[in-house]
N, C-alpha and C positions, 0 to 999 in steps of 0.2 A: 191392401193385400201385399204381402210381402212376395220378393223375388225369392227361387227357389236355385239355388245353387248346384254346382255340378259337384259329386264327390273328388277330392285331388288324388290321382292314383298313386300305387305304390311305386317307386321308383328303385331299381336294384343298385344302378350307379348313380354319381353327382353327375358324368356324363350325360345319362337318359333324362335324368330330370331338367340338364341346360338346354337339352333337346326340344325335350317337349313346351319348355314356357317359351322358348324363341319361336315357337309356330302354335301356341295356344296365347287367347286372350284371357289373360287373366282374371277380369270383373265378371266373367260365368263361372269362376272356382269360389274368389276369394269376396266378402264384401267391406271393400274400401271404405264406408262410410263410418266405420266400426276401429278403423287403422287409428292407434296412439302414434303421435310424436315420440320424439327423443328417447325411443327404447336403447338399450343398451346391452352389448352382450360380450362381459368382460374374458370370459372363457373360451371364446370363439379363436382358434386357430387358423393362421392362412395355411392354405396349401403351396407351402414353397418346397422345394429341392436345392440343397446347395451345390454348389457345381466350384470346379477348379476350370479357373484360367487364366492362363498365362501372357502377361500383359508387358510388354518395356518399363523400364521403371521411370523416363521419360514420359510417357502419355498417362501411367497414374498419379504422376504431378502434377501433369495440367488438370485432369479429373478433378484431383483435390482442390486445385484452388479455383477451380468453374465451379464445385460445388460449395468452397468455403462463401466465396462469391453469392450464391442461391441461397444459402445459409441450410444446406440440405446436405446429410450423409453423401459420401461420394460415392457409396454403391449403390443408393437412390436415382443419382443422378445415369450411373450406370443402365438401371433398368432401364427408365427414361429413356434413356437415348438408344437403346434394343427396340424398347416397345412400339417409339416413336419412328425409328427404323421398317418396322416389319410393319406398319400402320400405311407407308406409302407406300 
């Protein structure tokens, strides 16, 4: 006997739907046992905004070379250190 799954609702925003999987279990929508590896989804866009800011031209040097250092873009490393920021 097979498990009978819940239907996943309509969702209006990306908002409502981060909503709802952060306070629903997923294994009563979706069945996991049926999930492929290494899908890929080359047309998939991030939701970025670019933004202007205005930085010393002193501290985007050192940016640069912490992140030549990382071997990582230096507005990478930028995020990084916001995200990682607002994280504590």
């Amino acid at each position: 006997m097979s498990k009978k799954f819940k239907p996943i609702p309509y969702f209006k925003t990306e908002a409502e739907e981060r909503v709802f999987w952060q306070t629903h279990d997923s294994t009563e929508y979706v069945d996991w046992s049926k999930a492929r590896k290494g899908v890929r989804f080359p047309n998939l866009k991030l939701t970025t905004r670019p933004i202007t800011l205005r930085l010393p031209v002193g501290l985007i040097d050192r940016l640069k070379i912490e992140a030549h250092k990382m071997d990582i873009p230096y507005q990478s490393l930028i995020k990084q250190l916001i995200y990682n920021g607002l994280s504590e």
